[in-house]
LUMBA-628987 format. One line per 4 residues: number of its first residue (from 1); for each residue x, y, z of C-alpha. Coordinates in nm, 4 decimals. Layout:
<pts>
NUM) X:Y:Z  ...
</pts>
This chain:
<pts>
1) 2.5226:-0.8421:-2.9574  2.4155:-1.1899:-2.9312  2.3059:-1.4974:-3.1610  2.1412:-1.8230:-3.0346
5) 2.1509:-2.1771:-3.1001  1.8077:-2.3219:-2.9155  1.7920:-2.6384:-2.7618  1.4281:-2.7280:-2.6971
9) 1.3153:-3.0186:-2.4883  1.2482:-3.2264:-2.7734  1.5213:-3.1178:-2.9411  1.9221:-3.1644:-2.9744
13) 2.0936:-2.8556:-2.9633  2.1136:-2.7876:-3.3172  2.4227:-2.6349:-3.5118  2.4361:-2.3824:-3.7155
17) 2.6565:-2.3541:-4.0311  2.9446:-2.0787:-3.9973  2.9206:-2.0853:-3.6023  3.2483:-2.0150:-3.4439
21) 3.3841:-2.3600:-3.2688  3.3766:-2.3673:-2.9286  3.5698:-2.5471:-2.6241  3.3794:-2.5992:-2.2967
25) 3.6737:-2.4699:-2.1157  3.9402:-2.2140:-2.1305  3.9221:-1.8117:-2.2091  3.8693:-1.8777:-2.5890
29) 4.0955:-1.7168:-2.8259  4.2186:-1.3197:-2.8555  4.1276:-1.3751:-3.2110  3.7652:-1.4623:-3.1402
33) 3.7064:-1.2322:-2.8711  3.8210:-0.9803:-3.1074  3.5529:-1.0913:-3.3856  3.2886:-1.0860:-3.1410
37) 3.3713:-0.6963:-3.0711  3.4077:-0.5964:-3.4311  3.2050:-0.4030:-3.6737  2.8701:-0.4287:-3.5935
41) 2.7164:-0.7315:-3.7965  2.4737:-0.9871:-3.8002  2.4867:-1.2592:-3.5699  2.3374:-1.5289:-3.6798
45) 1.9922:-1.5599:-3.8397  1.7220:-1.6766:-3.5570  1.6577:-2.0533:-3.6472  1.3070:-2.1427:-3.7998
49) 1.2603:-2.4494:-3.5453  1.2201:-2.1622:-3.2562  0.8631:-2.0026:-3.3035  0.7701:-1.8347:-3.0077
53) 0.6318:-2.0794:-2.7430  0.3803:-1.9893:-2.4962  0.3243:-2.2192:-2.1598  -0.0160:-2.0823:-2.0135
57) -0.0479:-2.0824:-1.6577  -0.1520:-2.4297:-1.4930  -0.5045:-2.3190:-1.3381  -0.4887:-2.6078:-1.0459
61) -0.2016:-2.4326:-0.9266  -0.1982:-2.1065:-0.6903  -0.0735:-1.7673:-0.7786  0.1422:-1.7714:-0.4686
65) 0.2015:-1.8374:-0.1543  0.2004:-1.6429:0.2248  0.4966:-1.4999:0.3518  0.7129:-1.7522:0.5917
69) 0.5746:-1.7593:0.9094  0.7536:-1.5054:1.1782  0.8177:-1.7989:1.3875  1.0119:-2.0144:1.1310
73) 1.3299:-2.0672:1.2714  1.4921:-1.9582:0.9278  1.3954:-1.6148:0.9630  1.4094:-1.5860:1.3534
77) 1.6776:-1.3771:1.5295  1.8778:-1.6607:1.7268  1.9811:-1.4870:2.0362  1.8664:-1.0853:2.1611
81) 2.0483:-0.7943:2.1995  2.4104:-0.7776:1.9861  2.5713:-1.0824:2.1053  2.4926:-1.2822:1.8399
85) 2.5759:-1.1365:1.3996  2.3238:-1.1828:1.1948  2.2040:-1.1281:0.7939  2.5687:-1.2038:0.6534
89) 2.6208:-1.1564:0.3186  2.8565:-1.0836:0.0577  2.8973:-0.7933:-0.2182  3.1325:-0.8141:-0.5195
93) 3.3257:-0.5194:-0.5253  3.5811:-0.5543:-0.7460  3.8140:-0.9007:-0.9291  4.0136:-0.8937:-0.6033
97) 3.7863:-0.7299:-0.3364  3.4210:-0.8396:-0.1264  3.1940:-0.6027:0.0798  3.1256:-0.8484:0.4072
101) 2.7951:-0.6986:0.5607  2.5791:-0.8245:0.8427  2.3135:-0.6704:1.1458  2.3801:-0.6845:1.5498
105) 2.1804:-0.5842:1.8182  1.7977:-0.5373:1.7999  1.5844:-0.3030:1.5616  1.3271:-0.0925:1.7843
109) 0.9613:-0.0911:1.7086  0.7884:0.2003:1.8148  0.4727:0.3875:1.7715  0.4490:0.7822:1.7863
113) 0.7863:0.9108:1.8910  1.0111:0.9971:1.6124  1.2989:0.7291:1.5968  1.6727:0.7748:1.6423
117) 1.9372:0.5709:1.4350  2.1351:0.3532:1.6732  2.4581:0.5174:1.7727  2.7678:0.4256:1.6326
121) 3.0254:0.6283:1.7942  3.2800:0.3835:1.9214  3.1446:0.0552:1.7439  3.4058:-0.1068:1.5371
125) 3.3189:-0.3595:1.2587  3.5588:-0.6566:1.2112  3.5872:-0.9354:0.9937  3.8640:-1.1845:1.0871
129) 3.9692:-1.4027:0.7318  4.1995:-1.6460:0.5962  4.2703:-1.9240:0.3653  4.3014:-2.1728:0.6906
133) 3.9783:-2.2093:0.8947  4.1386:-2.2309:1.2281  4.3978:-1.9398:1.1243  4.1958:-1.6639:1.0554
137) 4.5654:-1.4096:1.0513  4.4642:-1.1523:0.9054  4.1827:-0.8854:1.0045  3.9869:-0.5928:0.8512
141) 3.7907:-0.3206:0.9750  3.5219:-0.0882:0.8571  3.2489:0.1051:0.9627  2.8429:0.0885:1.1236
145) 2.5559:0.2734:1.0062  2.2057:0.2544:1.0941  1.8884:0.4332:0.9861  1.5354:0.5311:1.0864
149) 1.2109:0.5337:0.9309  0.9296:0.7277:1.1238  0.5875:0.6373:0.9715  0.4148:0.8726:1.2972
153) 0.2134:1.0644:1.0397  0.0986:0.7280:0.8287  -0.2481:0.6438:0.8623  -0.1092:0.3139:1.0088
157) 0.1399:0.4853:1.2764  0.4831:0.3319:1.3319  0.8246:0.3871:1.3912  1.1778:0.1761:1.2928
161) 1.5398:0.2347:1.4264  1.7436:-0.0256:1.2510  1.9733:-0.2621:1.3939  2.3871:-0.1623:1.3723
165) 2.4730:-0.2464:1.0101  2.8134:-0.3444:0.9669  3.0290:-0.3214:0.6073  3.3756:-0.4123:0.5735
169) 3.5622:-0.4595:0.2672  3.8290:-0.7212:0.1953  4.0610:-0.6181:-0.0388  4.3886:-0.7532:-0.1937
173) 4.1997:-1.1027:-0.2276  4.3108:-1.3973:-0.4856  4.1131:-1.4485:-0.7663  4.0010:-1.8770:-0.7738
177) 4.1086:-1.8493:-0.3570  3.8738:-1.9806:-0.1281  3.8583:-1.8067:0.2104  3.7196:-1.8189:0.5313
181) 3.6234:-1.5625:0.7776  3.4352:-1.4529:1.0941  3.2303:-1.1004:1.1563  3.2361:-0.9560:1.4811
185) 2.8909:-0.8981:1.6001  2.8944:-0.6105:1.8773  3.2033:-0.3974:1.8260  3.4108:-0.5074:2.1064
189) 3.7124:-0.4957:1.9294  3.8706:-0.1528:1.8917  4.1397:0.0132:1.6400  4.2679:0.3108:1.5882
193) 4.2232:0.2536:1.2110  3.8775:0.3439:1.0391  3.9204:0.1178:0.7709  4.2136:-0.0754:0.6955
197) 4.3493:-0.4566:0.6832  4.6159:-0.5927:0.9366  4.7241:-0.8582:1.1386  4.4912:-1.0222:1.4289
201) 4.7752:-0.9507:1.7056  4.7006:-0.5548:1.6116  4.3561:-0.6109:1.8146  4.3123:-0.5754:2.1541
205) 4.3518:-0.8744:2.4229  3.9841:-0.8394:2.4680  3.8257:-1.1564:2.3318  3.5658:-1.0649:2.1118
209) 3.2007:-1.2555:2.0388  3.2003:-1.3481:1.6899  3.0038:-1.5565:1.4652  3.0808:-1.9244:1.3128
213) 3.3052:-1.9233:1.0187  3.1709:-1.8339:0.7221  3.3413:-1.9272:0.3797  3.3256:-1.7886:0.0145
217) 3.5346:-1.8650:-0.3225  3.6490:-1.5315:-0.4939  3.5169:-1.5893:-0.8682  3.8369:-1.6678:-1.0811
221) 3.9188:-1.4313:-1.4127  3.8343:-1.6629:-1.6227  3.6333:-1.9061:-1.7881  3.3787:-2.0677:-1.6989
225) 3.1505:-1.9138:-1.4733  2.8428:-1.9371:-1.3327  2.5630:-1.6507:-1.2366  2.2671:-1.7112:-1.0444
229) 1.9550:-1.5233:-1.1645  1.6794:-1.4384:-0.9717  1.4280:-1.1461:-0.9113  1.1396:-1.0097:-0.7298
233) 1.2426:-1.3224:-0.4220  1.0773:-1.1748:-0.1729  1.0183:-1.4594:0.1181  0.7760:-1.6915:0.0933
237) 0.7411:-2.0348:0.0894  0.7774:-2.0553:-0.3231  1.0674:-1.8198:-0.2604  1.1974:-2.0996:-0.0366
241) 1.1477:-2.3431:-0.2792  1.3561:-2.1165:-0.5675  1.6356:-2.0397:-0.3042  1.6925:-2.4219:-0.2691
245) 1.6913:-2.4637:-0.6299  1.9352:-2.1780:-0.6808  2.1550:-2.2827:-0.4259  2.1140:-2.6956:-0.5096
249) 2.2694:-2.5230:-0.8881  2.5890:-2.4008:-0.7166  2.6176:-2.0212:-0.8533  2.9952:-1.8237:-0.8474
253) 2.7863:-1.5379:-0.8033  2.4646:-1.4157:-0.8194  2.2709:-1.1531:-1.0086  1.9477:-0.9852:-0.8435
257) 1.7223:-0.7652:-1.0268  1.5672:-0.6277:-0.6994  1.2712:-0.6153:-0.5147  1.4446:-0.7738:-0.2034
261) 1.1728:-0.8477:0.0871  0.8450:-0.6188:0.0134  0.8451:-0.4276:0.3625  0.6315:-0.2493:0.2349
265) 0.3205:-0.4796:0.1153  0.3167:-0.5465:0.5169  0.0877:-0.3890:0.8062  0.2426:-0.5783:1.0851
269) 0.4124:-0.9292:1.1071  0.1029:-1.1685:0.9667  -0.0770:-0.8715:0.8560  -0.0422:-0.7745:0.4515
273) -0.1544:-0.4232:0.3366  -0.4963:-0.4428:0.1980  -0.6316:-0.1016:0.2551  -0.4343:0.0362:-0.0297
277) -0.4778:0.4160:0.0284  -0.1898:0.3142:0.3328  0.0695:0.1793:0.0853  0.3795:0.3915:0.0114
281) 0.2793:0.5136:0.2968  0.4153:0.2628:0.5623  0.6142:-0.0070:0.5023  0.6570:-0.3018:0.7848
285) 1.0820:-0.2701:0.8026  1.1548:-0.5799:1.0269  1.0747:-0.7646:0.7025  1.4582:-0.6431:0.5870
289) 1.5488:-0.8455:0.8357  1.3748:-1.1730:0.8260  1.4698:-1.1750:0.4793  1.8975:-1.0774:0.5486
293) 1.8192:-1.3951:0.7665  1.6675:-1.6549:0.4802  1.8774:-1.5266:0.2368  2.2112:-1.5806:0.4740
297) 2.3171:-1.9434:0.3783  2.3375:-1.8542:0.0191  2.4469:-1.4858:0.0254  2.7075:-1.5527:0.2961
301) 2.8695:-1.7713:0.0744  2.8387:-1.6546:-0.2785  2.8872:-1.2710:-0.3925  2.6032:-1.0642:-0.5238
305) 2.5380:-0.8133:-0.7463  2.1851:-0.6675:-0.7263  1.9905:-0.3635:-0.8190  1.7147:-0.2706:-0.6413
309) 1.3461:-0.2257:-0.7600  0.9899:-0.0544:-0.6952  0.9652:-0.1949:-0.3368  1.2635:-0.0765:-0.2666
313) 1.1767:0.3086:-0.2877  0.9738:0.3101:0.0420  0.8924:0.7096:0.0243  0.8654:0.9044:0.3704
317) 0.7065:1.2034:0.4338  1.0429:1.4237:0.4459  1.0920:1.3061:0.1013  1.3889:1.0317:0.1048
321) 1.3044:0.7490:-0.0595  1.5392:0.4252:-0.0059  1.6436:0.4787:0.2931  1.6808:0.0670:0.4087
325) 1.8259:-0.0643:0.0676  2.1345:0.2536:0.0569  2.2157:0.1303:0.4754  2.1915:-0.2212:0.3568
329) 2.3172:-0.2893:0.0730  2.5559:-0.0583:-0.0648  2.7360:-0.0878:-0.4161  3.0261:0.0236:-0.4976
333) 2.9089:0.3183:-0.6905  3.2456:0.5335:-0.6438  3.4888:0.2482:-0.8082  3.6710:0.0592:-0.5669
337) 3.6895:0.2446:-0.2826  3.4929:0.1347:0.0543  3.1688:0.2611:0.1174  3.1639:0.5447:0.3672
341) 2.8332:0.7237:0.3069  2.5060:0.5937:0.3540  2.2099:0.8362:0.2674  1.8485:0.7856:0.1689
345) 1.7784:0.9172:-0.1890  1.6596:1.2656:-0.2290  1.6060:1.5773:-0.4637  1.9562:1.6784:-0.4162
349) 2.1753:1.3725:-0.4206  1.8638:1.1638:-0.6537  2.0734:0.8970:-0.7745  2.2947:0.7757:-0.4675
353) 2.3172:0.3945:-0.4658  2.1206:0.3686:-0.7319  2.3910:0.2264:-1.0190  2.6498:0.0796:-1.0849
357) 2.9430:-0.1373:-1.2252  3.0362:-0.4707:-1.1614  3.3441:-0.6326:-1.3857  3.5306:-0.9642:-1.3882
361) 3.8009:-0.8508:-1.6290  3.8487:-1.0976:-1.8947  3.5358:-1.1998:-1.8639  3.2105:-0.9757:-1.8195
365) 3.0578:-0.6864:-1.7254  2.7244:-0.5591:-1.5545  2.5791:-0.2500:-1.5649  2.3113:-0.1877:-1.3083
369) 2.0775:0.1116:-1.3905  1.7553:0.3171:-1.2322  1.4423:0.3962:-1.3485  1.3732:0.4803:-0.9798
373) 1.5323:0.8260:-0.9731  1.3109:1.1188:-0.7943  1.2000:1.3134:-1.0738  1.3854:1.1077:-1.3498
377) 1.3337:1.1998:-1.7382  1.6179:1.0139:-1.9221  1.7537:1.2716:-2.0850  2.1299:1.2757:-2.2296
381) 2.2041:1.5821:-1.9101  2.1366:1.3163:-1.6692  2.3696:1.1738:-1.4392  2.3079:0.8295:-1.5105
385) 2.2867:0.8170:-1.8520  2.6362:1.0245:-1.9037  2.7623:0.7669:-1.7272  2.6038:0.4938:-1.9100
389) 2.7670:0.6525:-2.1887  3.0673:0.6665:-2.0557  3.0849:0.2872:-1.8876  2.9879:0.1897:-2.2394
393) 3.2541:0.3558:-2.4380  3.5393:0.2234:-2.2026  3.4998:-0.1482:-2.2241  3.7652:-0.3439:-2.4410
397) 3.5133:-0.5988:-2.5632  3.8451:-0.7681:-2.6974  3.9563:-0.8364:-2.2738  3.5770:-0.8058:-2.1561
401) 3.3870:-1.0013:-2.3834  3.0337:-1.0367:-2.2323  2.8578:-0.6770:-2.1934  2.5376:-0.7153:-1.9652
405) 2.2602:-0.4547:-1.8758  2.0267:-0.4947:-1.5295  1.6995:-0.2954:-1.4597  1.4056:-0.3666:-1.3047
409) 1.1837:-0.2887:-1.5058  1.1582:-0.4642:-1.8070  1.1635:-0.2881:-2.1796  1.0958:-0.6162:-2.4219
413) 0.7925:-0.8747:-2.2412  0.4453:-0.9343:-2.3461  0.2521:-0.9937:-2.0204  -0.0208:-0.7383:-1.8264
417) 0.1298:-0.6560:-1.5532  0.3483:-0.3915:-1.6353  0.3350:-0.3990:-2.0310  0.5558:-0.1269:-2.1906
421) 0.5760:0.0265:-1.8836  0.8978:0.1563:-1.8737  0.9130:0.2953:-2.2405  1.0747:0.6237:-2.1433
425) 1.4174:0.4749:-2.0101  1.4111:0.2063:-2.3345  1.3375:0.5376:-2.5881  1.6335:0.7052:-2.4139
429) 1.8964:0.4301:-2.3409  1.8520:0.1631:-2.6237  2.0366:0.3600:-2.8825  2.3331:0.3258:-2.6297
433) 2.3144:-0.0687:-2.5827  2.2608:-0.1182:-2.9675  2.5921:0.1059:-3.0299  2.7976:-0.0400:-2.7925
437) 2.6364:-0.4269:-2.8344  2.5182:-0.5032:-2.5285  2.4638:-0.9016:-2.5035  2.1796:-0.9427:-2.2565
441) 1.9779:-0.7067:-2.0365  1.7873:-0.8918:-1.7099  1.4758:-0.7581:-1.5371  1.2033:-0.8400:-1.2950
445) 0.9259:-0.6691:-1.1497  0.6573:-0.8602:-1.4052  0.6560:-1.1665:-1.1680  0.6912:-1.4421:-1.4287
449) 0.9537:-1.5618:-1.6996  1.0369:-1.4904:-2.0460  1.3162:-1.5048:-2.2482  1.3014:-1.2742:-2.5974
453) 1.4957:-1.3351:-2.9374  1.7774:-1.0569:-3.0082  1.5535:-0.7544:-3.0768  1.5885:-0.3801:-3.1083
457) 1.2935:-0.1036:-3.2068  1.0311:-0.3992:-3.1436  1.1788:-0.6342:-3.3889  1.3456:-0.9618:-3.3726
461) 1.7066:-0.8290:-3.5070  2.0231:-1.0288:-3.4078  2.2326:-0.7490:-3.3334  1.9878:-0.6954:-3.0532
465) 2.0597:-0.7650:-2.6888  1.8401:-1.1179:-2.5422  1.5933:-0.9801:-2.3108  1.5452:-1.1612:-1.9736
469) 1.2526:-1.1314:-1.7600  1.2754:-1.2976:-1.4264  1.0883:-1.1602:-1.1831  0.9082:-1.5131:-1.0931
473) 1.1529:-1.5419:-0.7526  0.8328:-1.6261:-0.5440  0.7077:-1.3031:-0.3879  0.3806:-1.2232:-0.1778
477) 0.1930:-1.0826:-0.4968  0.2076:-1.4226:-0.6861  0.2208:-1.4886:-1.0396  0.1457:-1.2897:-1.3049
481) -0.0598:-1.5060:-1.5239  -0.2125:-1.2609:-1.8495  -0.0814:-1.2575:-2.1133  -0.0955:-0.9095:-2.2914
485) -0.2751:-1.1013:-2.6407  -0.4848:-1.2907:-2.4630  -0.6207:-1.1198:-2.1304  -0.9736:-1.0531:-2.1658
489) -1.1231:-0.7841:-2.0987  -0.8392:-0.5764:-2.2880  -0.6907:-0.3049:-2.0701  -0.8963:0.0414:-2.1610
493) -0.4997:0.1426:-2.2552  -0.4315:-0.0863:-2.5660  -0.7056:0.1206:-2.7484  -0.6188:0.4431:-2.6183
497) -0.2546:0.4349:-2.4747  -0.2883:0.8436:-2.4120  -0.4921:0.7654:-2.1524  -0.1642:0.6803:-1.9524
501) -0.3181:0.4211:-1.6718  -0.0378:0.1463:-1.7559  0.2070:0.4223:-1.5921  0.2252:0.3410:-1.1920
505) 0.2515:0.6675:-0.9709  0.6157:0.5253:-0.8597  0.7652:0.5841:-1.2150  0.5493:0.8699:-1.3723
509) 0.7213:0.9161:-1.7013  0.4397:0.8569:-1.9954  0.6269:0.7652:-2.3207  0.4033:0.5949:-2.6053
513) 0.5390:0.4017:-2.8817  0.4013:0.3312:-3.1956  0.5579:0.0846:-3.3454  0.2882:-0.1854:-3.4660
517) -0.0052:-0.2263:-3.2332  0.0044:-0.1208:-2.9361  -0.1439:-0.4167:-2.7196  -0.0351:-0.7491:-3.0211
521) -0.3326:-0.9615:-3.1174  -0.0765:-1.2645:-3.0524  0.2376:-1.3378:-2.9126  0.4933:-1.0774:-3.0404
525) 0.7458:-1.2394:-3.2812  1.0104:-1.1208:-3.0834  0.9034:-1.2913:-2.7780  1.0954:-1.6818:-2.7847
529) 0.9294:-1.8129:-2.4478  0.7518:-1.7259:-2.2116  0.5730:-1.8979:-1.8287  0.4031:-1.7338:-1.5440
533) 0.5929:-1.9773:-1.3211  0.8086:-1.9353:-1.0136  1.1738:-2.0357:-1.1055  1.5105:-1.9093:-1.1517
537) 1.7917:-1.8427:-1.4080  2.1343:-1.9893:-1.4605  2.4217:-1.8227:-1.7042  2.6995:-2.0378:-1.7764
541) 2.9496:-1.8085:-1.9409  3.1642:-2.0834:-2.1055  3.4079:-1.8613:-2.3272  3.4488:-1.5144:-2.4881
545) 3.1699:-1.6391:-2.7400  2.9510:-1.8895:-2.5995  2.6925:-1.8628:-2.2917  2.4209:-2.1297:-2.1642
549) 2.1499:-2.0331:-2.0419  1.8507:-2.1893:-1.8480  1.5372:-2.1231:-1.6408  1.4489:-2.4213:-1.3927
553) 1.1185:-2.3732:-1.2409  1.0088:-2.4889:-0.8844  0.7541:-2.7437:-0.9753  0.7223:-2.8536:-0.5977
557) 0.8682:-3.0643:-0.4736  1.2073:-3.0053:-0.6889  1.3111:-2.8275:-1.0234  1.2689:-2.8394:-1.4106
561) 1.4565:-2.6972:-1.6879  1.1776:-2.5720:-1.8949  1.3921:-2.3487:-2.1312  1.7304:-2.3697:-2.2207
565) 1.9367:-2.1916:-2.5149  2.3020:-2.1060:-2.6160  2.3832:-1.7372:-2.6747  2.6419:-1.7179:-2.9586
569) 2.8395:-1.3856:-2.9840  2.9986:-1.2675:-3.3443  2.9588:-1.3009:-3.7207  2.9918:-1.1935:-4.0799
573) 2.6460:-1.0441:-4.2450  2.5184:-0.6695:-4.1322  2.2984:-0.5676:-3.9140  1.9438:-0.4573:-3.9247
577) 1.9661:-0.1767:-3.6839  2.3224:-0.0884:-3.7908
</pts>
């Protein structure tokens, strides 16, 4: 549950009578912390000064912009065959543990035949680390995986056999340590141990091919800290621009609402999808790649915590959909234990990979949820939302303070593109997040910003989460510049919602709610800001009861903070939706 003091850019950040005091350092007090997770009350009333501001798109602009060119040395593959690692990047895993992950050798591109995963009998995956550069001591093993898409049946024929995808986890790390490590690209190093830690002398003689040294600061349990925000990235030259400006604002972690690459908006290397009666039917998989390779010099270096999104699902005809995101980018769904099984999802295992925990004790937690699930209704029987329920109920707000909710799809936004589309997983879960007072929730897939006041049931209520949209990364589809109250023509569905053509194929569930008009005349009055530009988000959590937040968009060349707000947890008066 959330307040907020609003800083606009005419504005001084204006105070609020009764707000708790605040340092810009330190934990904050046990006494506060225990306030903010009290009975549930109001927060603080939203201030009049804020009426919902609306930056129309700037016409002489574009949309968007093409994919980086294959050639671009930033997304090239720097030496052939598996001499060289590749695609490095870091998962948080848990306050004292990172998943290392990163490609070797080559994918194969074929045509007809029906591909085989690369073998990985016999290849070892090694990560050598330390807190000295040049004495790496210590050294860590895990395991290789590697998948296959075969597209042989797809009106546009193709096959994929990924590259050897390593993951090893480091465990036992310091909290605030920096450390430095090397992968070992092509498995020549072997041990006897699956997965396990030890010294460098345990490894053979054999001198192994490795890559430079790579270095990353395990985020301290504390106060402050600093997320990077993004969505919907995928990699073109406005997501370029957005990944300087992220990285330029020097993130602890980062905090992806998926839609990584979009493989599958792609024919062939320079060649997008246009004949749509092809797409979900082929997706163009070396993209995974070109993208592990722009995103490495921020993701090598930072931990993330991601979910995944629409593009992601990449059905094939046997029936498993995400098949490249659950080989690439595991999470640690089973606690803290390191990831051993890599499967596509399916009817019979329909939520594998799919959420999540993530928790800095002392100081937040994330929970990353689905609405991507074969067959998925919501209900309270579900796997996902029992343990919703249950992730929910077990967090001591009084040692965890900050409570935070990811999804792709977005619940609270008032643009077109997908406007109350994902009404059946809001219907079902938002009961849950107003019980257990859930501070923020952060979404993409509508590729734009906007930031909502505390709301719940479609009103502005300040025992609400803040809604985050922020799926303006800089993908291939561009902008989405209509605003639902002022597109014209009005969508056939904001007279006659039953119709059901503002729910996509990909996530079939049809819930309709009636809460006030359907499709608003203006901007709704829970809606604080909102700009179809490309950008990205920054949270500083500065103690158990105050957060920053801001949106800098790419205005090209450089950045702008174009909305900016404190998020104030705790108070005396009762809630709306109590």
């Amino acid at each position: 549950m959330t307040r907020i003091l609003i800083t606009l850019a005419a504005v001084a950040l204006l105070l609020v009578s009764g707000a708790h005091s605040s340092s810009s350092r330190g934990a904050g007090s046990s006494a506060e912390a225990a306030a903010a997770a009290g009975d549930r009350k109001l927060l603080v009333k939203i201030l009049p000064d804020e009426q919902p501001k609306s930056v129309p798109f700037d016409n002489s602009l574009q949309l968007g912009s093409p994919d980086i060119k294959q050639s671009d040395p930033r997304i090239t593959k720097k030496a052939p065959g598996c001499i060289l690692p590749e695609q490095v990047h870091i998962t948080f895993w848990s306050a004292t543990s990172v998943l290392v992950s990163w490609a070797s050798c080559d994918a194969v591109l074929g045509t007809t035949q029906p591909p085989q995963p690369r073998p990985t009998a016999g290849v070892n995956s090694i990560v050598l680390y330390g807190t000295n550069p040049k004495k790496l001591r210590k050294l860590a093993t895990g395991v290789a995986t590697s998948y296959a898409n075969d597209y042989s049946k797809s009106k546009r024929q193709g096959t994929y056999a990924s590259p050897l995808l390593h993951h090893v986890l480091l465990t036992g790390l310091v909290p605030g340590q920096q450390y430095f490590y090397k992968v070992v690209g092509d498995g020549h190093i072997h041990s006897s141990s699956n997965s396990s830690s030890s010294s460098v002398d345990a490894a053979t003689k054999k001198t192994p091919v490795t890559s430079r040294t790579f270095n990353f600061t395990v985020p301290r349990t504390g106060f402050p800290l600093r997320l990077g925000v993004l969505a919907d990235p995928g990699q073109t030259y406005n997501t370029s621009e957005v990944l300087a400006g992220l990285t330029a604002s020097k993130p602890q972690m980062v905090l992806m609402g998926g839609d990584f690459g979009y493989a599958d908006n792609w024919m062939a290397p320079e060649q997008p999808i246009t004949d749509w009666s092809i797409y979900y039917t082929f997706t163009y998989q070396p993209k995974w790649d070109t993208w592990g390779r722009l995103f490495e010099p921020l993701l090598s270096h930072v931990p993330l915590m991601h979910t995944h999104g629409n593009h992601e699902i990449e059905p094939l005809a046997n029936g498993e959909h995400m098949n490249a995101y659950n080989h690439r980018f595991p999470v640690p769904q089973n606690g803290s234990a390191a990831p051993t099984k890599f499967t596509a999802v399916t009817a019979e295992d329909p939520f594998a990979n799919l959420y999540h925990a993530a928790e800095l004790p002392g100081v937040f937690k994330a929970l990353f949820l689905t609405s991507y699930s074969p067959n998925q209704t919501f209900s309270k029987q579900e796997e996902q939302y029992k343990w919703l329920e249950q992730q929910l109920a077990q967090t001591d707000r009084t040692k965890t303070p900050w409570l935070i909710v990811v999804t792709h799809a977005p619940w609270y936004m008032s643009y077109k593109g997908h406007f109350r589309e994902n009404e059946c997983m809001r219907e079902a879960y938002e009961p849950l997040l107003l019980k257990h007072k859930v501070d923020m929730v952060f979404s993409g897939h509508t590729h734009a910003y906007e930031r909502t006041k505390p709301t719940a049931q479609y009103q502005v209520d300040e025992c609400g989460p803040v809604y985050f949209t922020i799926g303006d990364g800089g993908n291939i589809e561009g902008l989405y510049k209509d605003f639902i109250d002022t597109v014209q023509p009005k969508p056939a569905w904001c007279a006659d919602p039953e119709i059901g053509t503002q729910f996509p194929s990909y996530q079939p569930q049809k819930c309709i709610t009636r809460i006030g008009e359907y499709c608003p005349s203006k901007q709704p009055a829970y809606s604080a800001y909102r700009e179809p530009s490309f950008g990205f988000g920054s949270l500083d959590l500065i103690n158990a009861t105050h957060a920053n937040w801001k949106w800098t968009k790419s205005i090209v060349p450089g950045w702008k903070v174009a909305d900016q707000v404190t998020i104030v947890r705790g108070g005396n008066a009762a809630c709306k939706s109590a």
